[in-house]
Structure formats: structure tokens, C-alpha cells
C-alpha positions in Angstrom: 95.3 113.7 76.7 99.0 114.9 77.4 101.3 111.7 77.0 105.6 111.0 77.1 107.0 108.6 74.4 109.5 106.0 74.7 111.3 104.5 71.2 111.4 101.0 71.4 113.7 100.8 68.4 111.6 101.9 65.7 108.2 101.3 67.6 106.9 104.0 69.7 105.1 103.5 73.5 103.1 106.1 74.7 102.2 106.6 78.3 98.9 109.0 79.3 100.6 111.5 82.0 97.2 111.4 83.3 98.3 108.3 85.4 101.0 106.2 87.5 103.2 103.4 86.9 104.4 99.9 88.0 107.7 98.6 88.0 106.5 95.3 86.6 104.9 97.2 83.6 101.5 97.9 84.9 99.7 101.6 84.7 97.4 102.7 87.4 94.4 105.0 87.2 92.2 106.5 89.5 88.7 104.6 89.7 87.3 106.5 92.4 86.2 105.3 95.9 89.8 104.6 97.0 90.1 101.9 94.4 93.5 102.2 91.2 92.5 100.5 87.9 95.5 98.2 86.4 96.0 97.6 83.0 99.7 96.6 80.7 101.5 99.8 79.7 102.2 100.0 75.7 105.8 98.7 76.5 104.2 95.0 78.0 101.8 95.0 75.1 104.9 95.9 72.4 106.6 93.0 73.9 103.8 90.9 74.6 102.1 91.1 71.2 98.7 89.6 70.2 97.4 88.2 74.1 95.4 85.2 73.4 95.3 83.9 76.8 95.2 85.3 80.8 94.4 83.5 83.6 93.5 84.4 87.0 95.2 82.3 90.4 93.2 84.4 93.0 89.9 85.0 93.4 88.6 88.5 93.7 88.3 90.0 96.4 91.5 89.1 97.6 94.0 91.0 100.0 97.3 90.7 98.1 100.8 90.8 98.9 103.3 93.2 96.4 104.6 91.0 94.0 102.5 87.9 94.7 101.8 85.4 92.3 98.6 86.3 90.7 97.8 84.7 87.1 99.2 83.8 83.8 99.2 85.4 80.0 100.1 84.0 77.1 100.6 85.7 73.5 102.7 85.2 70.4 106.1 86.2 71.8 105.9 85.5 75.8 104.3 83.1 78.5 104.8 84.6 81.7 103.6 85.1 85.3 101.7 87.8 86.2 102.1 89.5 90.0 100.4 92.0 91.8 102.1 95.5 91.2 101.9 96.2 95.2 100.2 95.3 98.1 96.6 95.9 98.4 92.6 94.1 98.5 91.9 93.0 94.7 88.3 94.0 94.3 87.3 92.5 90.8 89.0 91.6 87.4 88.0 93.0 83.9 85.3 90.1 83.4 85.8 91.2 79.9 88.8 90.4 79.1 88.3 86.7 80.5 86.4 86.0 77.4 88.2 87.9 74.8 91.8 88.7 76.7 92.2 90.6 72.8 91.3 93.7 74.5 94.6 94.1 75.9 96.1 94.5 72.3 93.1 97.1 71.1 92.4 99.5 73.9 95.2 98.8 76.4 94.6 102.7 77.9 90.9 102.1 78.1 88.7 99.2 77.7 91.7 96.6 78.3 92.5 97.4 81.7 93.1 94.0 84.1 92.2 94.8 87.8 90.9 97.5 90.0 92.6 97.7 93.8 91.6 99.7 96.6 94.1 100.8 99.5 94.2 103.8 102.3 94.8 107.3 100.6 98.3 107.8 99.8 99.0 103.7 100.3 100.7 103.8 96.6 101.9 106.8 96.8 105.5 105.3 96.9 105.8 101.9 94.9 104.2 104.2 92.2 106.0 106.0 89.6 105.2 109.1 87.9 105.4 109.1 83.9 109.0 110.4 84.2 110.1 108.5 86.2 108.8 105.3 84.9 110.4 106.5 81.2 113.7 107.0 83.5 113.1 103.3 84.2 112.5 102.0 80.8 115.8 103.7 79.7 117.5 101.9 82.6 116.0 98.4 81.3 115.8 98.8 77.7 119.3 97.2 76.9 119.0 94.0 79.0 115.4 93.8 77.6 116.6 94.2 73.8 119.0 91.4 74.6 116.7 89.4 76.5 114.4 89.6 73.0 117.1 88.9 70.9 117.7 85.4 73.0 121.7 87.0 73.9 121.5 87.8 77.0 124.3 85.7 78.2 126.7 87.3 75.3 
């Protein structure tokens, strides 16, 4: 599988090329029958580290509006929201990772994945970005976000 890197410092994230990307730090895949799988990209998990906790606020299916609130995670560095990566019907969560949200930090490419969608051909065509472009966007947010982690974002 081809795949770009971006250095997070030291710490490498890879991306497959084989899919699309989220704004908010989401992949998509292809599931078939119209539907996108979600999972965290490696950049979430970097900065995420060790998920011990996600919660669902919405109950699948559900038709969802972009950016709506739609759960919680917790790990050792962050607690944070979680919101849809666009607009769509949520068909059903990873059931998996309800029991054991570990999987995020082991297989976030594969077997971690959070939520398949499904949409009209071509509906994410736009809020999507391509692996290049979403490296363009981590180079745009990587300083704010190193200060942000370093608790100076105000210096």
C-alpha cells in the first residue's frame, strides 16, 4: 500500500493514498454500497495517545449534519468532542471498539475504524481531501497545534 508521511517532530504519521481525508482528522474509505468508512488518521492517534474511552451521542442510523456533535473520547493526553466529518445518514458504529476503544491505538488503518456513512455518489467529493492535500493541511496546522501541546498557545 502506497502511503505520504508527515514528521510530527521526531514521530512519523503515515497516511494510505488509497483513501480520503477529513478536516477534523478523520480518514475515509470506500465500504462499498455507497457507504465511506471513518476511522482517526495517525496524526489524531499521535496526539491522542492510548484511547481508553469513546462514547457515542447519536444513535445509528442517524441522518447527520457536518460537524454535528456526535460523541466523546478520552485518552492519556486529550478529552474532546467528536463531530461528524460531513453531512450524511450514519449507518452503524464499529460495535468493536465500544468494548475495547484500544483498537484505535493498534490498527487505526484497519480494524480501528469508528463509523461507516453512506451519501449520493460524488456527495463527498468536496469536503474531502486527497492525501496531498490533507499533508498541505497538516503543514498549515502543525505550528498552532505544537503550541497548543506545549500549553503556549497564548505566547
Amino acid at each position: 500500500m502506497s502511503e505520504l508521511v508527515f514528521m510530527m517532530g521526531e514521530f512519523e504519521a503515515k497516511f494510505p493514498t488509497d483513501r480520503r481525508y477529513a478536516r477534523n482528522h478523520m480518514w475515509a474509505l470506500d465500504a462499498g454500497d455507497g457507504q465511506l468508512r471513518f476511522g482517526f488518521t495517525a496524526y489524531a492517534v499521535r496526539l491522542l495517545q492510548d484511547v481508553y474511552f469513546l462514547e457515542w451521542t447519536v444513535d445509528e442510523p442517524s441522518e447527520l449534519g457536518d460537524r454535528q456533535l456526535i460523541g466523546a473520547i478520552e485518552s492519556k493526553k486529550a478529552e474532546s468532542d467528536l463531530y461528524a466529518p460531513l453531512a450524511g445518514r450514519l449507518e452503524r458504529f464499529n460495535a468493536e471498539l465500544l468494548d475495547d476503544p484500544s483498537g484505535i491505538n493498534v490498527d487505526k488503518y484497519g480494524g480501528g475504524w469508528l463509523f461507516e456513512m453512506s451519501g449520493g455518489p460524488g456527495q463527498w467529493d468536496a469536503p474531502l481531501l486527497s492525501p496531498a492535500q490533507y499533508l498541505d493541511h497538516l503543514s498549515e496546522v502543525w505550528e498552532v497545534t505544537q503550541r497548543t501541546i506545549k500549553g503556549q498557545l497564548n505566547e
